[in-house]
Z-matrix of the N, CA and C atoms (Angstrom, degrees):
N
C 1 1.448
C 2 1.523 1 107.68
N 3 1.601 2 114.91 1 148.32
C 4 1.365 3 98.74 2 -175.37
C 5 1.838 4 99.76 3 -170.38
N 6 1.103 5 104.44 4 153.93
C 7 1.608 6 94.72 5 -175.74
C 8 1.413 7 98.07 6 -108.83
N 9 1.874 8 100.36 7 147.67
C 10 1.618 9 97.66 8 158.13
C 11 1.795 10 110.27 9 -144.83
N 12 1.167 11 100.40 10 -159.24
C 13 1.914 12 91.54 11 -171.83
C 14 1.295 13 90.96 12 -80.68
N 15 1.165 14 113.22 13 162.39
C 16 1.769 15 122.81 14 179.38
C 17 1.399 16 90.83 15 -88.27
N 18 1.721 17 108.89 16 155.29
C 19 1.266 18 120.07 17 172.18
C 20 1.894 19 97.10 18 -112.22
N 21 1.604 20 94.69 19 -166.91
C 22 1.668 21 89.23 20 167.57
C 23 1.487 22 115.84 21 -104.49
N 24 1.636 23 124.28 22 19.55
C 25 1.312 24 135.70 23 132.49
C 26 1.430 25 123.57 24 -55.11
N 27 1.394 26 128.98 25 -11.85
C 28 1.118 27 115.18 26 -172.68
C 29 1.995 28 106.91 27 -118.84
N 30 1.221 29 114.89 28 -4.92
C 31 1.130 30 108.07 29 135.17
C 32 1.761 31 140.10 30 10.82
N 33 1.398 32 91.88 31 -102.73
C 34 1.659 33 101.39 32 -178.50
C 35 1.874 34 95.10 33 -36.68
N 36 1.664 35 115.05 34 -67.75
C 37 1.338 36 91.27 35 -164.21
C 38 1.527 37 125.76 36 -62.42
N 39 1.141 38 102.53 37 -10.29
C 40 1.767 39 105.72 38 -171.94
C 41 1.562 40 94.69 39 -75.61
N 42 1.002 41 126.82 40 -40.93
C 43 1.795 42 139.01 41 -178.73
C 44 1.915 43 97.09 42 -57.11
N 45 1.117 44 92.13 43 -56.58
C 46 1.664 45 89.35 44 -175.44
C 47 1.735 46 121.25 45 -69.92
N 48 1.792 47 96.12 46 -20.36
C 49 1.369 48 96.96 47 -170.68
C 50 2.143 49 93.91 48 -91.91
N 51 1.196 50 106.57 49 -36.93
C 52 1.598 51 94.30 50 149.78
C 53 1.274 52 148.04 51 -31.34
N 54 1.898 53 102.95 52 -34.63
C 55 1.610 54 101.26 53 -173.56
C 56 1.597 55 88.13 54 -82.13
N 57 1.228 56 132.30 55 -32.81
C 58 1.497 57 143.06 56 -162.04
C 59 1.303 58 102.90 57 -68.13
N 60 1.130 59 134.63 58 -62.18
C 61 1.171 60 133.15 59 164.71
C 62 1.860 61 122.97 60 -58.10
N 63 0.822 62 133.00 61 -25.34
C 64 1.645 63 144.88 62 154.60
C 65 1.589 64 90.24 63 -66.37
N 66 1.152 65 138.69 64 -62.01
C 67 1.390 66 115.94 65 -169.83
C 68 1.733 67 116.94 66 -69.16
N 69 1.135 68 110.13 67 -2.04
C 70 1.537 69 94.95 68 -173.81
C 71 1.655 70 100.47 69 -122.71
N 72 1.096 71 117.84 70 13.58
C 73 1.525 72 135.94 71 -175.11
C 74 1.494 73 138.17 72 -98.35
N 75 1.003 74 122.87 73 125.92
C 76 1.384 75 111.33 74 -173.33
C 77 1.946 76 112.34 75 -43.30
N 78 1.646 77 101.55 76 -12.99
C 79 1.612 78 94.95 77 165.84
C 80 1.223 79 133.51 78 -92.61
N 81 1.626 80 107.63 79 25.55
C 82 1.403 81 111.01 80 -166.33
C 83 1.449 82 87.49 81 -97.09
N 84 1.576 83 144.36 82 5.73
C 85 1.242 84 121.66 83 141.70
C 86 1.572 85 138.64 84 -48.09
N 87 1.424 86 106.90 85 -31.16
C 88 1.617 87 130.96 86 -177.24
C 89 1.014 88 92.42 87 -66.78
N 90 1.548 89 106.05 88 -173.55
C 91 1.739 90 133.82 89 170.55
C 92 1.256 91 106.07 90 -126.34
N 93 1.500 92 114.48 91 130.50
C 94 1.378 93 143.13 92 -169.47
C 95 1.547 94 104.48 93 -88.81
N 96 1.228 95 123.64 94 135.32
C 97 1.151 96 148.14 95 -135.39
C 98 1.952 97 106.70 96 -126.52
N 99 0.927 98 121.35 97 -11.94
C 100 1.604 99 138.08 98 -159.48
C 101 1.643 100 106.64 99 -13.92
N 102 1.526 101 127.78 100 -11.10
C 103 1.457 102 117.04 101 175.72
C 104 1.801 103 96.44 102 -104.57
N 105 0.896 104 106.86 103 4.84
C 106 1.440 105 119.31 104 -172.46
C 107 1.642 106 119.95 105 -77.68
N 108 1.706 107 89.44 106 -72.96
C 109 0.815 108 124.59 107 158.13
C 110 2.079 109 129.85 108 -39.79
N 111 1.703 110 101.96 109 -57.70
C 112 1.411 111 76.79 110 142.36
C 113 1.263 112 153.22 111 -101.95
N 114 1.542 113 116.09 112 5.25
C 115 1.596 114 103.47 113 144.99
C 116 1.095 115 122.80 114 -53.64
N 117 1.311 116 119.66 115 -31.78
C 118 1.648 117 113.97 116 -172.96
C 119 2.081 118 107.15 117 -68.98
N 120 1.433 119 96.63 118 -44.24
C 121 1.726 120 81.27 119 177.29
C 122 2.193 121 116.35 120 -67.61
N 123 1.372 122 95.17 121 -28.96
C 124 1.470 123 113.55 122 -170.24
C 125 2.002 124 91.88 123 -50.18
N 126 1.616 125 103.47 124 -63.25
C 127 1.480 126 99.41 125 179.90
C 128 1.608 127 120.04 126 -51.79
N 129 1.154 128 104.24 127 -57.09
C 130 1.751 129 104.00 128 -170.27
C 131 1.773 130 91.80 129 -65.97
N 132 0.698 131 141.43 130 -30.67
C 133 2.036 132 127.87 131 163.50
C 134 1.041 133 99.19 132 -44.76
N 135 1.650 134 125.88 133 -69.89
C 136 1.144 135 116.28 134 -162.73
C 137 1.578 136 144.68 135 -69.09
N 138 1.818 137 80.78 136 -11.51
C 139 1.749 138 103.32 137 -175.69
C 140 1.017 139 123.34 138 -92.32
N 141 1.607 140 135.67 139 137.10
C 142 1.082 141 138.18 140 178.64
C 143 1.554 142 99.62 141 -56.26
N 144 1.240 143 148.55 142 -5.16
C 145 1.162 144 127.59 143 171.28
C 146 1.428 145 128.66 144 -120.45
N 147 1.276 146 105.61 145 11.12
C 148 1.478 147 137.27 146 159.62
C 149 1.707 148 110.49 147 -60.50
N 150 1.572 149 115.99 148 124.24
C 151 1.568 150 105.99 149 169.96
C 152 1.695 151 97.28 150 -131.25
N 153 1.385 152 102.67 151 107.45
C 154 1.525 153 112.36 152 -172.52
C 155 1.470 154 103.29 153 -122.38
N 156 1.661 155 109.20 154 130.56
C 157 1.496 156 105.09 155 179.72
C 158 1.752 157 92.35 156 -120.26
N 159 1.577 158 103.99 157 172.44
C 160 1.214 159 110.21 158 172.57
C 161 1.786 160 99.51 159 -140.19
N 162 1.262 161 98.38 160 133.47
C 163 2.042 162 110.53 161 179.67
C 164 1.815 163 82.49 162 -108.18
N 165 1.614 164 79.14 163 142.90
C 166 1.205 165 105.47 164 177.73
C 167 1.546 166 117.34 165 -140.94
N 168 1.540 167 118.28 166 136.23
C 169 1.553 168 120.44 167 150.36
C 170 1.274 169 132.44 168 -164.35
N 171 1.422 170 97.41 169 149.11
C 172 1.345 171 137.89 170 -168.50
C 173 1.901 172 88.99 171 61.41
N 174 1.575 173 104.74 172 84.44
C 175 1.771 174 104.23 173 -166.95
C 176 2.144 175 133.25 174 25.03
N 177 1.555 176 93.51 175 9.94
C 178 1.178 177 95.48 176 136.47
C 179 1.450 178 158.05 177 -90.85
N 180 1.203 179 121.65 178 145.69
C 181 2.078 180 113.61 179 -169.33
C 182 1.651 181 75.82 180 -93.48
N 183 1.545 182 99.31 181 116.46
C 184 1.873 183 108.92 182 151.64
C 185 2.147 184 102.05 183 -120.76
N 186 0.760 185 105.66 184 18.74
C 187 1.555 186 91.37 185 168.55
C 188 1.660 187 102.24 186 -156.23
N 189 1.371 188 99.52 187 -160.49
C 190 1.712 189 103.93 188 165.14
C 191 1.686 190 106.29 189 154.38
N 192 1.071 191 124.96 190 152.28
C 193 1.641 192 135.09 191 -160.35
C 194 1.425 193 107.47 192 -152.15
N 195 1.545 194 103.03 193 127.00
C 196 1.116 195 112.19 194 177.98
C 197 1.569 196 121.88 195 -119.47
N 198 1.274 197 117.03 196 120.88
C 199 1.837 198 101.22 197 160.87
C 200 1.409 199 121.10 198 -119.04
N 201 1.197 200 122.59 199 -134.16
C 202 1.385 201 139.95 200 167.00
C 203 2.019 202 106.89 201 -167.66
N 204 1.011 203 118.29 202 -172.54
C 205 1.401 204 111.00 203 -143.57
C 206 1.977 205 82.79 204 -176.39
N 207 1.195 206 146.31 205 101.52
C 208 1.282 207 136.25 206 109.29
C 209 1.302 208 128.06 207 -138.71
N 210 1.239 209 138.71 208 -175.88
C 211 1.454 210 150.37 209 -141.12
C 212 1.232 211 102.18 210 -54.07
N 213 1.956 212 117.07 211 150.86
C 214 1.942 213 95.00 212 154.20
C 215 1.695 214 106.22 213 -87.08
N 216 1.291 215 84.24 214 170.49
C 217 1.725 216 113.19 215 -157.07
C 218 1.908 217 90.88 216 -58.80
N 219 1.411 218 110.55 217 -26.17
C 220 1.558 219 120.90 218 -161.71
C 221 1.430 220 113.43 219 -84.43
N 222 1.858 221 119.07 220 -32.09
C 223 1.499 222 135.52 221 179.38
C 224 0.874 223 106.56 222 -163.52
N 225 1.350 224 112.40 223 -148.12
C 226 1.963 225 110.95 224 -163.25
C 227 1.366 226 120.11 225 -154.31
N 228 1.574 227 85.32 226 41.02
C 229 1.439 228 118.65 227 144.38
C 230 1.707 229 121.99 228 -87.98
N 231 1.188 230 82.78 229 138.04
C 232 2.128 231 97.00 230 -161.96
C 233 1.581 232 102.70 231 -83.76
N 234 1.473 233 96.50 232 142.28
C 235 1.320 234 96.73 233 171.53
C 236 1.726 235 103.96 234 -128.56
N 237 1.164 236 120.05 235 156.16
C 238 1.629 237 122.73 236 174.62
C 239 1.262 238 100.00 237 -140.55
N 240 1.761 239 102.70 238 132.92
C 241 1.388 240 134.80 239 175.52
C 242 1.926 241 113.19 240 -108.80
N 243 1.059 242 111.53 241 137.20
C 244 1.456 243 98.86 242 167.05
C 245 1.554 244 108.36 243 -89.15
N 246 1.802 245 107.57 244 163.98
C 247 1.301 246 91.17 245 172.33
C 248 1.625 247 111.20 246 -121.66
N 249 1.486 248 103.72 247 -11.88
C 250 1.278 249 110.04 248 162.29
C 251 1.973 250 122.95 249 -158.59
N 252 1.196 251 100.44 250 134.38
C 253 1.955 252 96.35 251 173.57
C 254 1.444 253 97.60 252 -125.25
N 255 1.369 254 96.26 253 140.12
C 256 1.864 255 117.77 254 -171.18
C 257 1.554 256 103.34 255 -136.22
N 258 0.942 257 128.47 256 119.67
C 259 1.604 258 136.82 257 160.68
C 260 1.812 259 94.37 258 -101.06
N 261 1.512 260 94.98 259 133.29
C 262 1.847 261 95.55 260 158.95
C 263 1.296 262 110.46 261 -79.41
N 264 1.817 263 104.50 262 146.18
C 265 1.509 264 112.84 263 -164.78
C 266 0.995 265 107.20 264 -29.30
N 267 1.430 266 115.87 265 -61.57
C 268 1.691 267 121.07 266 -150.78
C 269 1.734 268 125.01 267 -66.00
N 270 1.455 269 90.45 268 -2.14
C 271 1.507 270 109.24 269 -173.02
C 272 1.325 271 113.45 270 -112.85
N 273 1.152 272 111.32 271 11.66
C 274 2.106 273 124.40 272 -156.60
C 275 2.049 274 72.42 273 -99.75
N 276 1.780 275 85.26 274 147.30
C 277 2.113 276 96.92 275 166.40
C 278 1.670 277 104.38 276 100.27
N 279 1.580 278 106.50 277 -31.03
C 280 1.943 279 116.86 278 178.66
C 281 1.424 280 121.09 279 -65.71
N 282 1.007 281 114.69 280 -135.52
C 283 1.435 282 111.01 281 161.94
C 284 1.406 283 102.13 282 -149.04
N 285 1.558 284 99.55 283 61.74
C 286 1.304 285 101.23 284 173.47
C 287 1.872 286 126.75 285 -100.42
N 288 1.528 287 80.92 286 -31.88
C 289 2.107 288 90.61 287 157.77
C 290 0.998 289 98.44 288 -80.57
N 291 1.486 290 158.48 289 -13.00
C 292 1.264 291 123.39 290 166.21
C 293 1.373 292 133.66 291 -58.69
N 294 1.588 293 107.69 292 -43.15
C 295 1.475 294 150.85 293 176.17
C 296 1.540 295 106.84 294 -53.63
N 297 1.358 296 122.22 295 -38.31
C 298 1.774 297 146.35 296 175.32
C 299 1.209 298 100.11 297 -60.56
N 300 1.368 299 110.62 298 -77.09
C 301 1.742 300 145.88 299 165.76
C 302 1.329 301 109.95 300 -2.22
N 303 1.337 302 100.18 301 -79.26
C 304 1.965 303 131.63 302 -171.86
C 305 1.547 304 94.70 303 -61.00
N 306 1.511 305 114.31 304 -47.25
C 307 1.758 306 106.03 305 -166.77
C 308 1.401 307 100.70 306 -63.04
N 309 1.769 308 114.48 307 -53.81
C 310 1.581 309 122.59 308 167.32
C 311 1.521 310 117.49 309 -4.19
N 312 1.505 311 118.05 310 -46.11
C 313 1.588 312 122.19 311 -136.10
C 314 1.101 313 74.34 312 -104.88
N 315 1.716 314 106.48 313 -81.00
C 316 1.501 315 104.71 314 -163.45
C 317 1.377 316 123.24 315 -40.25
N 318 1.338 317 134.14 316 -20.59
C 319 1.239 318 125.84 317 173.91
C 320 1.523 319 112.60 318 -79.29
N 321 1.292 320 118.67 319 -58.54
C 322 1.309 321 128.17 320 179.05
C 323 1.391 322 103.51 321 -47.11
N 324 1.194 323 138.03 322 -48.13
C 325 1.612 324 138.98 323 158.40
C 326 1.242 325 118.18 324 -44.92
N 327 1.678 326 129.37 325 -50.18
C 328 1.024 327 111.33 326 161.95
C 329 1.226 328 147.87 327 -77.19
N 330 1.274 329 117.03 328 12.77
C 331 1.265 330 153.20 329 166.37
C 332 1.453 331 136.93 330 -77.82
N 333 1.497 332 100.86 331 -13.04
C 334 1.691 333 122.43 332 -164.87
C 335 1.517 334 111.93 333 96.80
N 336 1.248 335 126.57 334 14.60
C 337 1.399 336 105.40 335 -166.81
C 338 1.497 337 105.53 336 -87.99
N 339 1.928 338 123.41 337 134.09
C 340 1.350 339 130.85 338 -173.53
C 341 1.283 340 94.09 339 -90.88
N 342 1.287 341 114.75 340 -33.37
C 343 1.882 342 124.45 341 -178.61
C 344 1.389 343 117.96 342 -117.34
N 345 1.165 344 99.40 343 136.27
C 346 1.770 345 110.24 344 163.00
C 347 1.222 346 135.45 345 -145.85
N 348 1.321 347 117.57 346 128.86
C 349 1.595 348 139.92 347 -121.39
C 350 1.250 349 93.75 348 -133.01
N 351 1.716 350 112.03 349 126.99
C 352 1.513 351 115.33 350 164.21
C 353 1.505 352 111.26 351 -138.99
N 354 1.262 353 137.56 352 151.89
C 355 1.490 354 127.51 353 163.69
C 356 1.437 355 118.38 354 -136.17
N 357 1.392 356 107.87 355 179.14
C 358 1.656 357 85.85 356 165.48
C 359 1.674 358 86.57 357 -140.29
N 360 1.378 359 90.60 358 123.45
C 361 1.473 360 106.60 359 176.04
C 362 1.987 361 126.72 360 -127.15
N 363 1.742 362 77.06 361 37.19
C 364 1.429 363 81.22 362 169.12
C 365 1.448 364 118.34 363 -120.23
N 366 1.269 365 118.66 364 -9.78
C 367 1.121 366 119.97 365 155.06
C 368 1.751 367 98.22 366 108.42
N 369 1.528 368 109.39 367 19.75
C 370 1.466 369 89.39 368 -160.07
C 371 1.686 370 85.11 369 -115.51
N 372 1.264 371 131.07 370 157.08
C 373 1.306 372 158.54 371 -144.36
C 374 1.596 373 98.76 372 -12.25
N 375 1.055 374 115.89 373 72.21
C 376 1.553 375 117.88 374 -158.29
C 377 1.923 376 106.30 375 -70.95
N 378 1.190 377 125.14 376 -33.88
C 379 1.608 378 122.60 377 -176.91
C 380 1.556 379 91.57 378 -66.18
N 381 1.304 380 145.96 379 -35.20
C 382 1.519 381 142.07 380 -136.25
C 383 1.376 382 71.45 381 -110.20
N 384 1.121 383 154.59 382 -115.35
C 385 1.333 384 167.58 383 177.61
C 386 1.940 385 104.40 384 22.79
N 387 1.843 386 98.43 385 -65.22
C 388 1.372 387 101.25 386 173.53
C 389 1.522 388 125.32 387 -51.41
N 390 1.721 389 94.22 388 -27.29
C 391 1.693 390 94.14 389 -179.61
C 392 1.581 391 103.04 390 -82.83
N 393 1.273 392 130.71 391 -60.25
C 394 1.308 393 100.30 392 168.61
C 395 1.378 394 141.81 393 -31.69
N 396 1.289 395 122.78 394 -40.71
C 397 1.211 396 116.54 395 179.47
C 398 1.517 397 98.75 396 -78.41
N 399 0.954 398 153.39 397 -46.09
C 400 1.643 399 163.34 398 171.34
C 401 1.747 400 92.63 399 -24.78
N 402 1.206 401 116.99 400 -72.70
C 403 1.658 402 150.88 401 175.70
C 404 1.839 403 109.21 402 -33.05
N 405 1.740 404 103.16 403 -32.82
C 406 1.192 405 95.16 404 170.88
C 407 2.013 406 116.13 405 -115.44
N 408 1.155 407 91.28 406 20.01
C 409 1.717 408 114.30 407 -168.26
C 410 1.086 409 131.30 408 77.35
N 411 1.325 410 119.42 409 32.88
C 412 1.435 411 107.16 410 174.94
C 413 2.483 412 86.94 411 -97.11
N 414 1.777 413 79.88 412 178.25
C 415 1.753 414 88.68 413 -168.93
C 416 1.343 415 100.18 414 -172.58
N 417 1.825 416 85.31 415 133.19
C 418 1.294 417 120.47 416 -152.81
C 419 1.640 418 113.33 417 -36.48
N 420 1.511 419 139.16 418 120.93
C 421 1.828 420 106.77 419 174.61
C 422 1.719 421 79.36 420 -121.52
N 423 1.059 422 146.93 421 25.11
C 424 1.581 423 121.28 422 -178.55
C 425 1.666 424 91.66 423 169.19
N 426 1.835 425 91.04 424 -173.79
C 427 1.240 426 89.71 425 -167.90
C 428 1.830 427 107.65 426 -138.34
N 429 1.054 428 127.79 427 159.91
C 430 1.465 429 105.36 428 172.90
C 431 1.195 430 104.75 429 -127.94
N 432 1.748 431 102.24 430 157.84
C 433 1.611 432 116.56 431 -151.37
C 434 1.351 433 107.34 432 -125.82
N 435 1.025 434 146.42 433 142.86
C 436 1.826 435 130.33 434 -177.63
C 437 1.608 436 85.80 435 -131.17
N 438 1.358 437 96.21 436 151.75
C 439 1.827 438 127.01 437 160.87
C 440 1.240 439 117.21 438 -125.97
N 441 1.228 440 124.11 439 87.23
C 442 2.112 441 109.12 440 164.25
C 443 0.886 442 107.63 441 -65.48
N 444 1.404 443 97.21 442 156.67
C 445 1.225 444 119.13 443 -160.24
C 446 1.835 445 74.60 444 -135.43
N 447 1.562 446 112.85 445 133.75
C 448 1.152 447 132.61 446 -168.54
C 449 1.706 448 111.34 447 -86.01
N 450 0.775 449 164.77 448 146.16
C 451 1.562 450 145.83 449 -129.33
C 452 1.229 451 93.83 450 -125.94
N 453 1.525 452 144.66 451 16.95
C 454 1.428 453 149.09 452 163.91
C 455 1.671 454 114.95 453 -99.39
N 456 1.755 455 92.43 454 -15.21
C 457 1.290 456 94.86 455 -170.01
C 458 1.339 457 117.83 456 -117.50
N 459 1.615 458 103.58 457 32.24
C 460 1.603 459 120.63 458 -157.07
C 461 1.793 460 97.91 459 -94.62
């Protein structure tokens, strides 16, 4: 198993490992977007402010992590947020988000980042989640809160 930068070959699975993650997510209320979606990974590949990894084994993609990385709004000091980490089921319990995790930093670090930002805002095994990220040092400063908004009442 081993991580590397995502190319725009790795795509299709990040698209598929998207619908997987939207289905088991507090966003599987929304509507899934799948041409959307890969422009959206196609840009952050291509952008200098895109931080996209791809886990791999035995030449399969079973995970993949995404952030972005620019200035705060206040100076020009960098901050990086992820926007999503996915292990496929069968690979969730390894140390395969750790491996995601570690690439996460080190890139966003080598990049300028003064801050680095993770959450889990999908609602899915959320105490196990905090300990992983805890596990690779990040620590707790806040909390995040969601409101739907019901699509009649948009």
């Amino acid at each position: 198993m081993h991580v590397r930068q995502a190319d725009l070959g790795d795509i299709p699975a990040f698209v598929a490992m998207g619908r997987e993650m939207h289905g088991e997510s507090i966003f599987r209320e929304y509507d899934f977007d799948e041409p959307k979606l890969y422009e959206y990974f196609r840009n952050l590949i291509e952008s200098d402010w895109g931080i996209v990894h791809t886990l791999v084994k035995d030449g399969e993609v079973i995970g993949g992590f995404a952030g972005l990385i620019w200035p705060h709004f206040f100076g020009n000091d960098k901050q990086s947020a992820d926007i999503a980490l996915f292990i496929t089921e069968q690979h969730r319990g390894s140390r395969a988000a750790v491996s995601l995790l570690k690439a996460y930093v080190e890139d966003a670090k080598a990049k300028g980042a003064s801050q680095i930002l993770i959450a889990n805002s999908t609602g899915f095994e959320q105490e196990r989640v905090v300990q992983l990220f805890e596990s690779v040092g990040f620590q707790k400063v806040g909390a995040v809160l969601s409101m739907h908004v019901p699509r009649g009442d948009k």
